[in-house]
C-alpha positions in Angstrom: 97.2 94.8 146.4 100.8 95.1 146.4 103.6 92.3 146.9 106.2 92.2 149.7 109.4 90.6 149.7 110.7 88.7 152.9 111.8 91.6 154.5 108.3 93.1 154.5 109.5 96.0 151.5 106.8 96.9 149.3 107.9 95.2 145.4 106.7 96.6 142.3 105.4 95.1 139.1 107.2 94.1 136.2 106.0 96.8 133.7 105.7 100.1 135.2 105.3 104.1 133.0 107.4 106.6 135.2 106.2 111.1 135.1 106.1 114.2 136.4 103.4 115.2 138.1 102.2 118.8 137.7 103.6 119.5 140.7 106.9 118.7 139.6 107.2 115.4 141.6 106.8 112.0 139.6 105.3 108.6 140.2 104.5 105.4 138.8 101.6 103.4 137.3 101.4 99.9 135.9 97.6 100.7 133.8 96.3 98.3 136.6 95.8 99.7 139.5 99.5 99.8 140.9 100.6 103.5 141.5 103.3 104.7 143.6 103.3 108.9 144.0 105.7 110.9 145.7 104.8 114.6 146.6 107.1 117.7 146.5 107.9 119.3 150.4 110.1 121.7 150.8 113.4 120.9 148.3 112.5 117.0 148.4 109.8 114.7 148.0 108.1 112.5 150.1 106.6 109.3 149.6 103.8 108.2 152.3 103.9 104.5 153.7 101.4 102.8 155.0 101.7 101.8 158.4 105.5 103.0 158.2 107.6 106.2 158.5 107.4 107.7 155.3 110.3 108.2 153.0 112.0 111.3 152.3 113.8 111.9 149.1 116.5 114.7 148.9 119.1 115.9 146.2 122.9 116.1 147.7 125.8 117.9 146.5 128.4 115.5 147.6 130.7 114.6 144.4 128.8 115.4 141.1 125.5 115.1 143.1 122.9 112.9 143.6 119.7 112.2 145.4 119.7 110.3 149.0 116.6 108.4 150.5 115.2 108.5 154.1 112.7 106.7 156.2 111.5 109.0 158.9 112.6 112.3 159.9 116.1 114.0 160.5 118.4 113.5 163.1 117.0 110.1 163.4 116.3 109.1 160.1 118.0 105.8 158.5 119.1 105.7 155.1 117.5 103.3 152.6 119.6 104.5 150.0 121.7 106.9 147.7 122.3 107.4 144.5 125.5 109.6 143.4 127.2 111.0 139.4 130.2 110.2 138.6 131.6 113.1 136.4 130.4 113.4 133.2 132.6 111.5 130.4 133.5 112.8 127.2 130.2 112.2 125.5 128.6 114.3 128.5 126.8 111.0 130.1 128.1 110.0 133.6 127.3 106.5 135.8 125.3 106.8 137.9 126.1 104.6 141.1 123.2 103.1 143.5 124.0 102.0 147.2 120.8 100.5 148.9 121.1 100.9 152.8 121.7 96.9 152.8 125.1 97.9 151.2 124.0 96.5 147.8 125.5 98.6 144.7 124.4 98.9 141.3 125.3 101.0 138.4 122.9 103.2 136.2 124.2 103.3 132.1 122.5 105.0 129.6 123.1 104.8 126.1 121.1 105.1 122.8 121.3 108.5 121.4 118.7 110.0 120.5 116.5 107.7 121.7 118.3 106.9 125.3 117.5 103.9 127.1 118.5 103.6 130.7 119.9 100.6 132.4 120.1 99.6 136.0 122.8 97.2 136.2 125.0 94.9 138.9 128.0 92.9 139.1 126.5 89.5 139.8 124.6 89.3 136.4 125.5 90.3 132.8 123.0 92.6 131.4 120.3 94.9 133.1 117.8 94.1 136.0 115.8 96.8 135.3 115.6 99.1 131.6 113.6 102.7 130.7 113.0 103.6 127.3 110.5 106.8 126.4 107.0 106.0 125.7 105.5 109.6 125.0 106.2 111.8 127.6 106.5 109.0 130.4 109.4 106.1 130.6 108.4 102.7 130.5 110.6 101.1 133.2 110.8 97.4 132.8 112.5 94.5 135.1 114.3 92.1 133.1 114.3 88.2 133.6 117.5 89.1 135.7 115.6 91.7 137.3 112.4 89.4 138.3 115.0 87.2 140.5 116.2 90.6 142.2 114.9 91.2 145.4 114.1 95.1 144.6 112.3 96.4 146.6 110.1 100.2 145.8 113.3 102.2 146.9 115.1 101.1 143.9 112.7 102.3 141.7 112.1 105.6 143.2 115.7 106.2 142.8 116.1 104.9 139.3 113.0 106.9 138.4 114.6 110.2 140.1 118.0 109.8 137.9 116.3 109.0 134.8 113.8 112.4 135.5 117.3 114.5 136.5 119.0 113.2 133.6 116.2 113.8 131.3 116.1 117.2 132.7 119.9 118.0 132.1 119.2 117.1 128.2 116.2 119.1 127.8 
């Protein structure tokens, strides 16, 4: 079974491992019975809904790039949200901002070298709502207490998990 919030979005549980796939997509599994899998089409992924127009995930080239996420299919689709680099800092890690299509914005951070822990962070809090830390060759993506009182919703997580996979990409 899977929660809802009050606007009918799919949630997510509090403990979830993010990976690739061997397709090169990625989902996500809780080691209960959750799982959330998006499939590579074309140059994006897609993630089926039920009952609902899927969602399309795309990279975008706009700034230092990014990824942007869909619900249906172009010209008419409506954006649920984007993710997009800032350029990279001295130490070669960039923020990462996240604009949900409800014109909420949050930050991605990482730190921790060489053991990098990501962070999905806000203004309204201090701290994290949501962290990632490696746990073999998955991430273990975890909400925080801040994070449990955030209404976040399954397209915050697919775009945290995308950043996270791209960044860990760039480093390998």
């Amino acid at each position: 079974m899977q929660d809802r919030r009050t606007d009918g979005a799919l949630t997510f549980p509090s403990v979830v491992f993010l990976h690739r796939t061997s397709d090169g997509a990625f989902g996500f599994d809780d080691r209960a019975g959750w799982r959330l899998a998006l499939t590579r089409q074309g140059g994006g992924f897609v993630l089926e809904r039920d009952g609902a127009a899927s969602w399309v995930l795309e990279e975008h080239r706009q700034g230092a790039g990014g990824y942007v996420l869909r619900s249906g299919e172009p010209p008419d689709a409506d954006e649920v949200g984007r993710t997009t680099r800032g350029e990279p800092a001295g130490s070669g890690v960039s923020v990462v901002s996240l604009l949900l299509g409800d014109g909420r914005l949050f930050r991605i951070v990482v730190s921790g070298f060489p053991d990098p822990r990501f962070e999905l962070r806000g203004w309204e809090v201090e701290g994290a709502y949501l962290t990632a830390s490696p746990a073999g060759s998955e991430w273990r993506c975890s909400r925080t207490p801040a994070g449990e009182e955030l209404e976040a919703g399954t397209e915050i997580l697919i775009l945290f998990g995308a950043e996270i996979l791209a960044s860990a990409h760039q480093g390998s």
